[in-house]
N, C-alpha and C positions, 0 to 999 in steps of 0.2 A: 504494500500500500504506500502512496508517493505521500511524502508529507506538503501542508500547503505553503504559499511563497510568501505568506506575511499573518500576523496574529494583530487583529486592530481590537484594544481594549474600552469596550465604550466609555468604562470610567473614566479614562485618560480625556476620552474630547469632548463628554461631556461641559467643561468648565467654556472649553470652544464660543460653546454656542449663545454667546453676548447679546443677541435679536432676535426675539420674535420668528420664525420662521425662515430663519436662514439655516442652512444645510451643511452637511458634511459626507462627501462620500463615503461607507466605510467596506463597500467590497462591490466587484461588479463579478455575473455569471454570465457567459455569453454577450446579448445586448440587455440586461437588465443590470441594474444599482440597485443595491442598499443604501438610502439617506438616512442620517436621524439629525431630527429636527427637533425644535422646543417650543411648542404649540404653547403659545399665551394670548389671551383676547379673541379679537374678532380673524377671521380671514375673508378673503372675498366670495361672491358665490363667482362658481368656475364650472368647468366641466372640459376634459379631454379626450383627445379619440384613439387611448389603449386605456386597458385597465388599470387600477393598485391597488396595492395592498396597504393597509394602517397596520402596524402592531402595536400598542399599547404596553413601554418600559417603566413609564410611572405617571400616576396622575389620573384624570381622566380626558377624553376627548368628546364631543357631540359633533355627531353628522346632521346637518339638516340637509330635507333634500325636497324640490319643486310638489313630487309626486311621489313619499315614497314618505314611509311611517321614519322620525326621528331615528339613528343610532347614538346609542350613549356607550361608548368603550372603555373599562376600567383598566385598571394594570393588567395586563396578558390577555387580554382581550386583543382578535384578531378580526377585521372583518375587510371584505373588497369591492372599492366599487368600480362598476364595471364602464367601458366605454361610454360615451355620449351620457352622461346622467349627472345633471346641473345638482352640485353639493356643495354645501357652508359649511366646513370645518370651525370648531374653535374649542376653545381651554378657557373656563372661569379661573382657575387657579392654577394652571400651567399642566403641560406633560410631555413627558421624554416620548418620542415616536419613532420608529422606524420604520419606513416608506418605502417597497419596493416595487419598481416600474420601470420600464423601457428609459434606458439613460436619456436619449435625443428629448422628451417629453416633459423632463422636471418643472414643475410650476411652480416658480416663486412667486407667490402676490406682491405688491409693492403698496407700501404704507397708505395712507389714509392721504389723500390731498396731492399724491405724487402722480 
């Protein structure tokens, strides 16, 4: 069995992540990434044309979505939304996430007014 070519400790980049929704790569498979992100506040409502994945490292997260009952995801709580499906992400009190989804695709919202 080959071992892998790097060990990324989330603890470590956690401290990183100074904004609201700024990212961190922390592996890619193929054409897909792992980001983890620091969901605090509001995001924008969005929607993209591949899928992702949420994982839920701490805190909690809530999906709103156009047509489509609330998700609220606690720590380890894992859920995906799927192409074309207009969603509100956001964090009353913050949470560690990890985001996986076709790299070319990453959505950064940009702040309130920008």
């Amino acid at each position: 069995m080959s071992s892998p070519s790097f060990i990324t400790a989330i603890d470590e980049l956690t401290p990183l992540l100074t904004k609201p929704y700024f990212h961190l790569e922390v592996g890619q498979v193929n054409d897909h990434a792992a980001y983890l992100l620091r969901f605090e506040g509001e995001s924008t409502w969005h929607r993209h044309t591949q899928d992702e994945m949420y994982v839920v490292l701490e805190g909690e997260v809530k999906i709103e979505f156009h047509n489509q009952p609330t998700r609220i995801l606690k720590k380890h709580c894992v859920t995906v939304v799927r192409a074309y499906t207009t969603h509100h992400p956001s964090s009353e009190q913050g949470a560690l996430v990890l985001m996986m989804k076709p790299k070319e695709m990453f959505y950064a919202p940009q702040a309130k007014g920008e």
